[in-house]
C-alpha positions as CSV (number, residue, x, y, z in Angstrom):
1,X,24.3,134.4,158.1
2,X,21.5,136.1,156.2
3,X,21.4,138.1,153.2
4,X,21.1,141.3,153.4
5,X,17.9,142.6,152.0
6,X,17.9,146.1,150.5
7,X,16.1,148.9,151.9
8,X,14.1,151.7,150.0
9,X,15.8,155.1,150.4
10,X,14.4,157.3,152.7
11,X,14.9,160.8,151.2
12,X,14.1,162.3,155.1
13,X,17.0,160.7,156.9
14,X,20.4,160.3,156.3
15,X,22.8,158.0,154.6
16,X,26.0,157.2,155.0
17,X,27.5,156.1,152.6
18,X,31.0,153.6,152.7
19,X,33.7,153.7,150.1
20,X,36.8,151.3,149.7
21,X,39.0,151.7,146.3
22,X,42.4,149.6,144.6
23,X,44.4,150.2,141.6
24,X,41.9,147.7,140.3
25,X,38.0,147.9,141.6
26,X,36.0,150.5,143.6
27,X,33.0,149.8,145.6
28,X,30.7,151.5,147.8
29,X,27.9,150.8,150.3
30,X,24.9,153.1,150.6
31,X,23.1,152.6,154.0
32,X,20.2,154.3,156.2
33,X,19.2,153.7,159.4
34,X,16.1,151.8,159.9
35,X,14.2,150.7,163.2
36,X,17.6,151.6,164.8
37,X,20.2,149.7,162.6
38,X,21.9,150.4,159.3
39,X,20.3,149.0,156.3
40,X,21.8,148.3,152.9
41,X,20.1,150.4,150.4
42,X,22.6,149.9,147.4
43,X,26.2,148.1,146.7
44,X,27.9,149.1,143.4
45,X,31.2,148.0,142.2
46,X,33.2,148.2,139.6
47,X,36.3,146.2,138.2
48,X,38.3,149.0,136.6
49,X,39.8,148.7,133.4
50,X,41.0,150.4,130.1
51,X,41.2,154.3,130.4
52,X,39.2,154.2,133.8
53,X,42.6,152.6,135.1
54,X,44.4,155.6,133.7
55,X,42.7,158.4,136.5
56,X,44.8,156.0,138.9
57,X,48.3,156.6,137.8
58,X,51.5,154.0,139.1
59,X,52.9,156.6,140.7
60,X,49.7,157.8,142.9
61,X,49.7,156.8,146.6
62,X,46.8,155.4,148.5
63,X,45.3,158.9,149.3
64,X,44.8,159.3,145.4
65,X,43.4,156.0,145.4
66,X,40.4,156.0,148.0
67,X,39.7,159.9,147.0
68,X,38.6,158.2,143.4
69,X,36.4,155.7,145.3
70,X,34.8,158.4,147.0
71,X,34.3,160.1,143.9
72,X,33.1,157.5,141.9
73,X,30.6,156.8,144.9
74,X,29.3,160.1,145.4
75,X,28.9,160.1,141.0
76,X,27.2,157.1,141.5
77,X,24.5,158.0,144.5
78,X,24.5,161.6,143.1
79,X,20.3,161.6,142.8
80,X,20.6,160.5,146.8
81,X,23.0,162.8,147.8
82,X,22.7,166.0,146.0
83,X,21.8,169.0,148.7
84,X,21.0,166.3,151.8
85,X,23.7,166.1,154.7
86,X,25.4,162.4,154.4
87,X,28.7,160.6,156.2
88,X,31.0,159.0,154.0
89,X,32.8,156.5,155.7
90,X,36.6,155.2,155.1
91,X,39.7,153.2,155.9
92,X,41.6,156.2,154.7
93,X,42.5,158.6,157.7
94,X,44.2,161.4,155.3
95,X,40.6,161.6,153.8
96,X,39.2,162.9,156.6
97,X,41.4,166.6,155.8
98,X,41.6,165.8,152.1
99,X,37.7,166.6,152.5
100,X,37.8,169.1,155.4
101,X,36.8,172.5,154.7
102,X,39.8,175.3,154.3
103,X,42.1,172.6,153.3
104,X,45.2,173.5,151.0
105,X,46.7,170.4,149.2
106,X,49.5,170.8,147.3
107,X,48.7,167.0,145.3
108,X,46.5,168.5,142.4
109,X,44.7,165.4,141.8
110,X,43.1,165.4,145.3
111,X,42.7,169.4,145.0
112,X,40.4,168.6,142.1
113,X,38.4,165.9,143.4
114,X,38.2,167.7,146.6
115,X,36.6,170.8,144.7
116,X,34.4,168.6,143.0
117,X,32.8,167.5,146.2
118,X,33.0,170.7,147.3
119,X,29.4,171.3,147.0
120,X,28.3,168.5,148.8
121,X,27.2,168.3,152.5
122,X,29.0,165.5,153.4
123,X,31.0,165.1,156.9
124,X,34.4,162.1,156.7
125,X,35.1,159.3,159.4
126,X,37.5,156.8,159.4
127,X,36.3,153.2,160.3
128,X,38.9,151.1,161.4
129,X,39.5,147.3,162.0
130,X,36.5,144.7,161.9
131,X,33.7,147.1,161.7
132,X,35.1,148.1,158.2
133,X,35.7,144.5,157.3
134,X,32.3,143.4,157.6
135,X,30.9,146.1,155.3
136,X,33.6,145.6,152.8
137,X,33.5,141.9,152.9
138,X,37.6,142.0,152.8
């Protein structure tokens, strides 16, 4: 196995951009195609601690949980992502109509996160099984 080498972001093409979150740590991968295969261009993460913990309550489920990664991740790229179309990708189904358009949460954590990203272009799959283990490195 070789490391991956980073890529320079290509402000003409479009990322995609994969997010995985925990009561403790967030991460994110930000990738563009290049030469036909998906390229690392950045990798933050983040152990979470002090009053960063505190946006992640004990009694919030794991929808609360992977809708902070995603905002924390689109915070984080925001220079890359502002007014360009990008995928984020997740392990999260319930993301993918947490962040659909005309959606009407009742949860008013995800409401508010959900409005936040609200004026991003972004479009939401799930990526299940080994595909999503390999990015995440779980």
């Amino acid at each position: 196995m070789k490391p991956p080498i980073l890529v320079y972001p290509d402000l003409t093409k479009r990322f995609k951009l994969y997010v995985d979150s925990s009561r403790y740590a967030v991460g994110a991968c930000l990738m563009q195609e290049v030469n036909g295969r998906d390229r690392v261009v950045a990798y933050p993460s983040k152990l979470l601690t002090g009053s960063q913990k505190n946006r992640i309550s004990n009694t919030d489920g794991i929808s609360e949980i992977e809708c902070w990664g995603v905002v924390w991740a689109t915070r984080k790229f925001r220079c890359y992502l502002d007014k360009r179309e990008f995928d984020v990708y997740t392990d999260h189904q319930a993301l993918t109509w947490v962040f659909s358009p005309g959606n009407r949460t009742s949860n008013l954590k995800l409401a508010r996160w959900a409005t936040e990203l609200s004026n991003l272009q972004f479009h939401t799959d799930q990526v299940l099984g080994k595909y999503y283990l390999a990015l995440t490195g779980k």
